[in-house]
C-alpha positions in Angstrom: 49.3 6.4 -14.4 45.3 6.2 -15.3 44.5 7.5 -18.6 43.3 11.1 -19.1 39.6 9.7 -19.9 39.6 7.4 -16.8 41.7 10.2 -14.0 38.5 13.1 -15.5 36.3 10.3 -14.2 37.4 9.4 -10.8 37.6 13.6 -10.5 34.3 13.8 -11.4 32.8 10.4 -9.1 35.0 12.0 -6.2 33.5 15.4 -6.4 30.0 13.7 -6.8 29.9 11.6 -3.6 32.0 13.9 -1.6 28.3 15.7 -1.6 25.8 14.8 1.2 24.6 11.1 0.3 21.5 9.2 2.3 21.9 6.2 0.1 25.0 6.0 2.2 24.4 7.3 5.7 23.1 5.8 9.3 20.0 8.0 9.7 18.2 9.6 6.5 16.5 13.3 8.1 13.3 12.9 5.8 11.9 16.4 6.2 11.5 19.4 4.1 15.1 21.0 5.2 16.8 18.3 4.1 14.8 17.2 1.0 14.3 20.3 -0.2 12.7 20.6 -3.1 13.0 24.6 -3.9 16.7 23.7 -4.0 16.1 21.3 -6.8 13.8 23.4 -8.6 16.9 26.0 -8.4 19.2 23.9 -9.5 17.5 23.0 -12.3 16.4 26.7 -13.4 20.2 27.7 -13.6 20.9 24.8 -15.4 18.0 25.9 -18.1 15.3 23.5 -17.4 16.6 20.4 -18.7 13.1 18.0 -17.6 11.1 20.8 -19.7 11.8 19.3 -22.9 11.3 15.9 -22.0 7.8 14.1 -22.5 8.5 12.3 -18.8 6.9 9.0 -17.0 7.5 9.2 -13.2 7.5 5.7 -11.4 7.3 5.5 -7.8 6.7 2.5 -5.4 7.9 0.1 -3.0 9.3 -2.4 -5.1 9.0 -2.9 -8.8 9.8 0.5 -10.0 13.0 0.1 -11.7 12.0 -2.9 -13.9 8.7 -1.1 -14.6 11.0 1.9 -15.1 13.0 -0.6 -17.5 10.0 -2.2 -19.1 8.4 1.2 -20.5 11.9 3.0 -21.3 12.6 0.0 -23.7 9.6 -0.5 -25.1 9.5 3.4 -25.8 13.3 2.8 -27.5 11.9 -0.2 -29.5 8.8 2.2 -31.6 11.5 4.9 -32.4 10.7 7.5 -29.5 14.3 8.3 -28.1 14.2 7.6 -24.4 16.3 7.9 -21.3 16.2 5.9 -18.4 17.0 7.2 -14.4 17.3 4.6 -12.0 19.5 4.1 -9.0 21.0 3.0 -6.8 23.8 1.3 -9.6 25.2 -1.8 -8.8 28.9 -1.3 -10.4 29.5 2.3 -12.2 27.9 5.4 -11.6 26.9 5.6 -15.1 24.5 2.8 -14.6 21.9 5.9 -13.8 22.3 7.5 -16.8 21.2 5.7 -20.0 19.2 7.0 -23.6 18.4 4.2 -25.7 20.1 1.1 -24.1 23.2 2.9 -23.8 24.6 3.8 -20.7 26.6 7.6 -20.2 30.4 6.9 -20.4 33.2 8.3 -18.5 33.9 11.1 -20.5 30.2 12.1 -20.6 29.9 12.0 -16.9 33.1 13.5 -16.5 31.9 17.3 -18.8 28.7 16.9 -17.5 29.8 17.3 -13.6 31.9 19.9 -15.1 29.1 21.7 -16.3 27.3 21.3 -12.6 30.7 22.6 -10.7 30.1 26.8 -11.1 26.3 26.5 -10.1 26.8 24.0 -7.4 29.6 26.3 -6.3 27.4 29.5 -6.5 24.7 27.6 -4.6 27.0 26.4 -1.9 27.8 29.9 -1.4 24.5 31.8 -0.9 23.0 29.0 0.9 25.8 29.2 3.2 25.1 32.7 3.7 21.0 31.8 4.6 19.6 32.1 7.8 19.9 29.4 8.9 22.4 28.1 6.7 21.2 25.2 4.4 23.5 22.3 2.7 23.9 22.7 -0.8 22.2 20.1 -3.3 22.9 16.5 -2.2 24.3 13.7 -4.3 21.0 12.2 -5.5 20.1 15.9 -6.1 23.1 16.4 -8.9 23.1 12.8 -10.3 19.0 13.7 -10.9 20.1 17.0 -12.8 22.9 15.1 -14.8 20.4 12.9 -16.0 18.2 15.1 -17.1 21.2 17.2 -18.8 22.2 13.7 -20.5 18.9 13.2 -21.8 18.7 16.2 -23.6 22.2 16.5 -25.0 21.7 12.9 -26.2 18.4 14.0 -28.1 15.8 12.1 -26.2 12.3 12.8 -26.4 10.8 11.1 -23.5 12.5 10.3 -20.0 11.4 7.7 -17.2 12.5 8.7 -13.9 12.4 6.4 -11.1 12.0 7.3 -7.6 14.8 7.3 -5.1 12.7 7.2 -1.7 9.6 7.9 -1.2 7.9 10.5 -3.9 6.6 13.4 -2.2 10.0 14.8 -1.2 12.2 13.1 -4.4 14.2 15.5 -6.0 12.6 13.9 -9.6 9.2 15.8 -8.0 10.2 18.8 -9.9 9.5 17.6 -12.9 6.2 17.6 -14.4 5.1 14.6 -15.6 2.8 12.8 -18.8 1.8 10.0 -16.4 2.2 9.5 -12.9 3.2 5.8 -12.0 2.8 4.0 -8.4 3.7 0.3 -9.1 3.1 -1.2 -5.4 2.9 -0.5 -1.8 5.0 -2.1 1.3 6.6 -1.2 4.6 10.0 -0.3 3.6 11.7 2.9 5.2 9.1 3.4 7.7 11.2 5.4 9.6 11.1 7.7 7.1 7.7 7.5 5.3 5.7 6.0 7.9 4.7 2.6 9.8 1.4 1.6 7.9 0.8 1.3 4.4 -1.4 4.0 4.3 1.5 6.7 5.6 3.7 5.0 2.8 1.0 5.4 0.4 0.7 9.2 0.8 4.5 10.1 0.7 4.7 8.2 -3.1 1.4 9.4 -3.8 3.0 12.9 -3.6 4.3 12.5 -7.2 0.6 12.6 -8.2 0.1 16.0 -10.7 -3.2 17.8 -11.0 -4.7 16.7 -13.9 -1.8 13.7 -14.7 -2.8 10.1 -15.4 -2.3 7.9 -13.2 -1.3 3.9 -13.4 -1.5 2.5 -9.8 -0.3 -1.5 -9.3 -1.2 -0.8 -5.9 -3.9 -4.0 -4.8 -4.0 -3.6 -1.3 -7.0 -2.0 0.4 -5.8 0.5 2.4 -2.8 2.0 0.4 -5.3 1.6 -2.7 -7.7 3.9 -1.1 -5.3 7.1 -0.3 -3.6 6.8 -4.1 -7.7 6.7 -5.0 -8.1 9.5 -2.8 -5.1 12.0 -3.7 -5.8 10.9 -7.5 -9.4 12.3 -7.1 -8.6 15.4 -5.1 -6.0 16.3 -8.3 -9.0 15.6 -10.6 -6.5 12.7 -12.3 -7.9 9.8 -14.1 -7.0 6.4 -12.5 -6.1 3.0 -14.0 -5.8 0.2 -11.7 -4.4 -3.3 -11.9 -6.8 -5.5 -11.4 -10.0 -3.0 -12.3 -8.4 -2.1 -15.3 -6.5 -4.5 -16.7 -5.2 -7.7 -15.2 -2.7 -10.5 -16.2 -2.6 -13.9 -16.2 1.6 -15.6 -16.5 3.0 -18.3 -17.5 6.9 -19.0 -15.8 9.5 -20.2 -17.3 10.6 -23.5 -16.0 13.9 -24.1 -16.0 16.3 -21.0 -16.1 19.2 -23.3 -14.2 19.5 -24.4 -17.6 17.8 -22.8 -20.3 17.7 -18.6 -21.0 14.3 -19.0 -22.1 11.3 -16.0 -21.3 8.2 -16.4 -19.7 4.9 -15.7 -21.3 2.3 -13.0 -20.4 -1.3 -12.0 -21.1 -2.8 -8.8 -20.9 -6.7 -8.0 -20.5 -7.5 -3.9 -20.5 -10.0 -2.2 -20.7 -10.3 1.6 -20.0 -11.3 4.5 -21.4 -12.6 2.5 -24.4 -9.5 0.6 -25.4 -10.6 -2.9 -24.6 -8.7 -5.8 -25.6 -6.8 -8.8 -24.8 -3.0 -9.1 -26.2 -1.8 -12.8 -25.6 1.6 -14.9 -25.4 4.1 -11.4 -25.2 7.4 -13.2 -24.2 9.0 -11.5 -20.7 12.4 -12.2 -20.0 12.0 -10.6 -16.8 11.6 -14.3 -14.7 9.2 -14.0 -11.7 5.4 -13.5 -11.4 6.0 -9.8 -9.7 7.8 -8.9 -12.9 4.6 -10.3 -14.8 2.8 -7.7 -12.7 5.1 -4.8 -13.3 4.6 -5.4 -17.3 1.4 -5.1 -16.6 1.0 -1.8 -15.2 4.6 -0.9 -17.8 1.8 -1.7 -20.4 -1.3 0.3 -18.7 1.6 3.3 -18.5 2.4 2.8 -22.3 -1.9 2.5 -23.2 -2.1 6.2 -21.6 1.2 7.4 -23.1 -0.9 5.9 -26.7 -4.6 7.7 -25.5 -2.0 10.9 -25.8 -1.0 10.8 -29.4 2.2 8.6 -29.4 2.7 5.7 -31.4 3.7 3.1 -29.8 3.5 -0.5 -31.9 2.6 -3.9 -30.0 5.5 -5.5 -32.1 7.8 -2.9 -30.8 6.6 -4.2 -27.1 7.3 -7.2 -27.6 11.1 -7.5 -29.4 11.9 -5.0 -26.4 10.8 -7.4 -23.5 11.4 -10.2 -25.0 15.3 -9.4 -24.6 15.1 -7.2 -21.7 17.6 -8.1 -19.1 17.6 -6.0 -15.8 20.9 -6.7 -13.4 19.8 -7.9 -9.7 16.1 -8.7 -10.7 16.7 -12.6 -10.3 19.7 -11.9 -12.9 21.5 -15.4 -13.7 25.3 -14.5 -13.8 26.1 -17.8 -14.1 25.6 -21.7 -14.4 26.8 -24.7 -13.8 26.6 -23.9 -10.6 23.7 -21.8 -11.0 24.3 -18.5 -9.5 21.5 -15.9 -9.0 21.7 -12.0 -8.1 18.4 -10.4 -6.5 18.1 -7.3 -5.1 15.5 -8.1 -2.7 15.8 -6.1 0.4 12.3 -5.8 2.0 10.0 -8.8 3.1 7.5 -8.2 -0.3 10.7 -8.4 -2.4 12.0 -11.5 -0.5 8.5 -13.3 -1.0 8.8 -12.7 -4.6 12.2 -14.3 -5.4 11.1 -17.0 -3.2 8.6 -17.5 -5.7 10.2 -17.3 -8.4 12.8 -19.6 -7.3 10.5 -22.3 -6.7 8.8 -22.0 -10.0 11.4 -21.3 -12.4 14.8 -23.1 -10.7 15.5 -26.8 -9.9 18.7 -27.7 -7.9 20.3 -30.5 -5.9 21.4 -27.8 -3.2 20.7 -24.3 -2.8 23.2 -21.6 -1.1 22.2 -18.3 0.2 24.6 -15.5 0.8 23.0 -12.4 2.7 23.5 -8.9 3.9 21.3 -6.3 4.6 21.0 -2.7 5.8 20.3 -1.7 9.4 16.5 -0.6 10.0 15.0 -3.5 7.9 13.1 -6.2 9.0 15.3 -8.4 9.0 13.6 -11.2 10.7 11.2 -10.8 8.4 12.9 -11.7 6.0 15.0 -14.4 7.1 11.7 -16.1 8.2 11.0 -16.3 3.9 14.7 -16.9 3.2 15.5 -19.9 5.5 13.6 -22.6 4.9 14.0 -22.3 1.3 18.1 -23.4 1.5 20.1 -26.1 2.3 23.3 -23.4 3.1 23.5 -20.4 4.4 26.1 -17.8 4.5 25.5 -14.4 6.3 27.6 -11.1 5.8 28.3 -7.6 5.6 29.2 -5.3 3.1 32.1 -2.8 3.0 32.1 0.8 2.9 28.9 1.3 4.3 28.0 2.6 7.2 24.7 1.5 6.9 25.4 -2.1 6.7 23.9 -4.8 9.4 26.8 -6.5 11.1 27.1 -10.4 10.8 27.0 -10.6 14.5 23.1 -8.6 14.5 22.4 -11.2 11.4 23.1 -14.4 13.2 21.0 -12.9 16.3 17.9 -12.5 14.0 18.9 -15.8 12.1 18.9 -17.1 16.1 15.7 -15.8 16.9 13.8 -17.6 13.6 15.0 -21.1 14.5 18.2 -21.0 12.2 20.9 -23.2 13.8 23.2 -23.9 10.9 24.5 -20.4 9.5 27.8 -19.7 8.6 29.3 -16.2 9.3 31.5 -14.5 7.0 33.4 -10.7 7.6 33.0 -9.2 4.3 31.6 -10.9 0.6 35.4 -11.9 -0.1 35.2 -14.2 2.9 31.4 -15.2 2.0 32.7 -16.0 -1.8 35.3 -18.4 0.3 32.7 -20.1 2.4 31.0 -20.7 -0.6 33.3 -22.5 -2.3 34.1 -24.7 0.4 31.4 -26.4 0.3 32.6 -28.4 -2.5 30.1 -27.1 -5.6 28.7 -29.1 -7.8 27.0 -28.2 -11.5 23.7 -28.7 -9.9 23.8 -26.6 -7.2 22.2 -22.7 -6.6 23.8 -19.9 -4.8 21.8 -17.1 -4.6 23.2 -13.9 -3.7 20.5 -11.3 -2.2 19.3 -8.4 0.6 21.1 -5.2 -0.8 22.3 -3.5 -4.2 25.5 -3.3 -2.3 26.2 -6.8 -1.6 25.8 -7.7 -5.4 28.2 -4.9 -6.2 30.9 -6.7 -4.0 29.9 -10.1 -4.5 30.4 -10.2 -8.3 33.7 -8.6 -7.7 35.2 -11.4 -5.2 33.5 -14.2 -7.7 35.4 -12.8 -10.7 38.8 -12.7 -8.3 38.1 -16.3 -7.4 36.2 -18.2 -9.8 34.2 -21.7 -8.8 36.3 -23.6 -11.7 39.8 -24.1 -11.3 40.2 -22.9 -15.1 38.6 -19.8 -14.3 35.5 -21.1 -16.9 33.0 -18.8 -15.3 32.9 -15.3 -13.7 30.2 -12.6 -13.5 31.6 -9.6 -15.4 32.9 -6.9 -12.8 33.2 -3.1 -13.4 35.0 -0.4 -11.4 
């Protein structure tokens, strides 16, 4: 029989994804019925406001948002300002989403916190029932946004960063007014739902821009840069732009097969009339996309400093010089090498396949990979492919949004791959892994959705590479 502690979580993780849930589902109705942002905003009146007394960063973006999310939250931590930190989707527990100061929200937490949610979803439920037409009650993004906020506060923080879940415009963290508005980079991802050109994509994330907000854009591409440019001026915002504003020059680390050793990062700005160069700030972060999201983590931290807040360049640098993010080219394990990313676009893809050239060496390198239906796939195995010596493809449980290993080996087909292996589910993937005889030397890594790595560490721990179960990747529930 579970333990009181752990039986009042499972209630409370049951009654939260028993809500409506687009992380999970085939289609994702992006429109203003179904992200509804009034029923947000009343969700968060009844619950008192929460985001109102929280000095909040809102990051938005195609990819790099969480680890800039990460970067500015621990560097925020580090010079004495108590901060929480939203993010999603987690990887193993729920409670991933929730943390203040490094420390994620336990059980218990979660469990009185959906407690507190239960009578005013309930209430909700009822009268939008009653509407004309009838409207689902708040979602399970909705809810896991408001128990955030409610953490935040009850744990004393100050400041909040909130990342995006999809999009920007229509995000349920829109609500929430913001210190400084945050768009890290621009790709086609979701363009059924945001739109099939950069620009479209541009405008849905630019939506989290506030009248009068500073803004810190990564964004270098001409045309998205233009319509963040554009909305930025129309809300009379002042702009800071990676490379007009400040730039960055990186330098890898080289061997992270072997060694847990940081990369090294330089930092020119100059807006607004704080100019200056701050050299050699270790980022344990591995990858040259990381490098950039520092980059703008710092521009966001320069603006949050032009505001009042102190906010120390020796705090910056003990928080990102031990900052470790899971699934951004996390290391789990070595000897062999294994390597979680949780690249799931074609952008993402190009950047691990960077950083694996720069900053791994290996005799032999394995790829496992799963994906989610309406990605470009091909796209992506067109990076991945060439870059590995092995590869396994699969599917991930539970999900109805999972690619099938049968549409994988098509688009694999259709790129010139002749070679793959298929495997039904990451248990059988682990399996074909191992058969291929590892040595010390080698590199699996493990990539293409949050959800794969969630189920991939779990059949590694069941059946670790080393007979004497030496190594294993730390699973949760």
């Amino acid at each position: 029989m579970p333990a009181p502690a752990e039986e009042a979580r499972r209630l409370a993780v049951e009654y939260l994804v028993n809500r409506i849930d687009y992380e999970r589902a085939v289609a994702v109705p992006y429109e203003e019925r179904q992200y509804k942002l009034d029923r947000m905003r009343d969700l968060l009146e009844r619950l008192g406001r929460p985001d109102r007394l929280l000095a909040i960063v809102h990051v938005a973006g195609t990819k790099g948002k969480g680890s800039t999310s990460a970067l500015v939250a621990a560097a925020l931590t580090a010079a004495g300002h108590p901060c929480g930190l939203f993010t999603s989707p987690h990887i193993e527990r729920l409670e991933e989403r929730f943390v203040v100061d490094g420390r994620q929200c336990d059980g218990l937490e979660l469990a009185a916190l959906v407690d507190r949610l239960r009578p005013v979803v309930a209430a909700m439920d009822a009268e939008l029932a009653q509407a004309s037409p009838p409207e689902p009650g708040p979602t399970y993004f909705e809810l896991t946004t408001a128990i955030a906020l409610l953490h935040f506060v009850e744990r004393g923080a100050t400041h909040a960063v909130l990342e995006v879940g999809m999009g920007g415009r229509l995000d349920s963290t829109n609500v929430c007014q913001s210190a400084v508005s945050v768009i890290t980079s621009i790709s086609l991802d979701h363009t059924k739902e945001l739109g099939d050109t950069l620009a479209k994509i541009a405008w849905e994330k630019a939506g989290i821009i506030k009248s009068g907000v500073p803004v810190v854009s990564g964004v270098v591409e001409a045309e998205p840069r233009e319509v963040v440019r554009r909305v930025a001026a129309e809300r009379g915002c002042r702009l800071v732009e990676l490379r007009r504003d400040f730039r960055f020059d990186y330098r890898p680390p080289r061997d992270l097969q072997n060694d847990d050793n940081p990369g090294r990062l330089d930092i020119s700005y100059g807006s607004g009339g704080r100019e200056h160069t701050t050299r050699d700030i270790p980022l344990h972060l591995a990858g040259r996309h990381q490098a950039a999201n520092a980059a703008v983590a710092w521009a966001v931290l320069e603006e949050l400093r032009r505001g009042g807040l102190n906010v120390s360049e020796t705090a910056v640098r003990t928080a990102w010089g031990k900052l470790r993010w899971p699934a951004r080219v996390e290391v789990v394990a070595r000897r062999p090498c294994i390597v979680f990313d949780a690249a799931h676009n074609t952008a993402s893809v190009a950047a691990l396949v960077e950083t694996l050239r720069e900053s791994f060496t290996a005799r032999r390198k394995i790829l496992v990979f799963a994906t989610t239906q309406e990605k470009d796939v091909a796209g992506m195995l067109r990076l991945l492919l060439p870059e590995f010596d092995e590869v396994v493809l699969t599917r991930y449980r539970q999900n109805l949004r999972a690619l099938s290993v049968e549409e994988l080996a098509r688009a694999a087909g259709e790129v010139g791959a002749t070679s793959c292996r298929s495997a039904a589910d990451p248990t059988a993937a682990w399996d074909a892994v191992l058969d291929l005889q590892l040595r010390d030397d080698d590199l699996i890594c493990v990539t293409g959705s949050f959800f794969l790595l969630s189920q991939m560490r779990r059949a590694i721990d069941a059946r670790p590479a080393k007979a004497n179960g030496e190594w294993g990747v730390g699973s949760g529930e």
